[in-house]
C-alpha positions in Angstrom: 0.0 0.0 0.0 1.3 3.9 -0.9 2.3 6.0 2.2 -0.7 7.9 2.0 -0.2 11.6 3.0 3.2 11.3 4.6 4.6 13.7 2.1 1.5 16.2 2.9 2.3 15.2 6.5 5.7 16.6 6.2 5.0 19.5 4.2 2.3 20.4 6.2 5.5 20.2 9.5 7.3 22.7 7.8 4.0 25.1 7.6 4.1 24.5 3.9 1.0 24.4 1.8 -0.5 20.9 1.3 -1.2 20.1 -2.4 -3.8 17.7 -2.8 -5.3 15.7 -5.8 -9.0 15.6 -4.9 -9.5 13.2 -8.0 -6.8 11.0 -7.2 -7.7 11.3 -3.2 -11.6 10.2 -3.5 -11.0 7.4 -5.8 -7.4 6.1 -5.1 -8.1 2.0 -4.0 -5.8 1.9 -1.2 -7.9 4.9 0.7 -10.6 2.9 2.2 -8.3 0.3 3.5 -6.0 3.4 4.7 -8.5 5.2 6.9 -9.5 1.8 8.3 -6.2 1.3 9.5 -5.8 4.8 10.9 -9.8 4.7 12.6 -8.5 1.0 14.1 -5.2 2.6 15.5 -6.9 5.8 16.6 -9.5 3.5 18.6 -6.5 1.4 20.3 -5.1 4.8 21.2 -8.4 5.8 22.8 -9.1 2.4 24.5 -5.8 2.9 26.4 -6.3 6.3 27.3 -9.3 5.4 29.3 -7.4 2.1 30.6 -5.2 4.5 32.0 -7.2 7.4 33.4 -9.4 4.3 34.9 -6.3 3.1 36.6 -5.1 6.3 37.7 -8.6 6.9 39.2 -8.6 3.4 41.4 -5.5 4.0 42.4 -6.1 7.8 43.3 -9.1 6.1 45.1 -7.8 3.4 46.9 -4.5 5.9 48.0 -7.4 8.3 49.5 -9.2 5.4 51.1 -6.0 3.7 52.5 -5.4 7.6 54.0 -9.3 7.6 55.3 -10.3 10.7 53.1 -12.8 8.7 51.1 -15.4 5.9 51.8 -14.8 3.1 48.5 -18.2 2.0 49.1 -19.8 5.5 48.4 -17.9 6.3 45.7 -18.9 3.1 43.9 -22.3 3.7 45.0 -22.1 7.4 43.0 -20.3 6.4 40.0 -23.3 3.8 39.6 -25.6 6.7 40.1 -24.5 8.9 37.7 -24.0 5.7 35.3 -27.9 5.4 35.4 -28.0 9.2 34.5 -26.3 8.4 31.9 -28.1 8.3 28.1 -24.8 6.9 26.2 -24.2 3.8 27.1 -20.3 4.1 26.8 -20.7 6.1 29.5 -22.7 4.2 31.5 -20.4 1.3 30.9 -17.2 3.4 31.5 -19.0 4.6 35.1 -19.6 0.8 36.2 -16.5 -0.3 35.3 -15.2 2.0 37.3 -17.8 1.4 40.1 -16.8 -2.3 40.1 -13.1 -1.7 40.0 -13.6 0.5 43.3 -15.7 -2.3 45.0 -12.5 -4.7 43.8 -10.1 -2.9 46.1 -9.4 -3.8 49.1 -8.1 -1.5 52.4 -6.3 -2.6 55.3 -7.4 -1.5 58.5 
């Protein structure tokens, strides 16, 4: 498959105009399998971005709890609640998940 749009890429680094070929652009073979590939890595990219902000949350959680500035129970409890506010369910899925990785935790003590 061509590198498509690296050399617009670059020019377009050095705050030089982009010259594009709308013919060639809309009807060149490759492009479909192209922005596939770039949708699928931007969507991996995204996927661990909220993998990580979860995690960072728990742990910011449990370091609170562990401290006793913050009840894990409750904060499961509200993340559930304002799951079920929720209309998108990516939300609402992203809310539990984080509910149930708060009721996961355990604190000593």
């Amino acid at each position: 498959m061509p590198a498509l749009g690296l050399v617009a890429a670059r020019r377009a680094a050095n705050n030089a105009g982009i010259e594009v070929n709308p013919e060639r652009f809309m009807t060149d073979p490759d492009l479909p399998q192209a922005m596939q590939l770039v949708l699928d890595q931007m969507q991996e990219q995204q996927a661990a971005r909220n993998a990580a902000q979860a995690a960072a949350y728990v742990a910011m959680a449990r370091h609170l709890a562990v401290r006793g500035h913050a009840e894990l129970a409750v904060l499961a409890r509200e993340l559930e609640t304002l799951s079920q506010a929720q209309a998108d369910e990516d939300w609402q899925a992203l809310l539990q998940g984080l509910a149930g990785g708060l009721r996961l935790l355990r604190v000593p003590g």
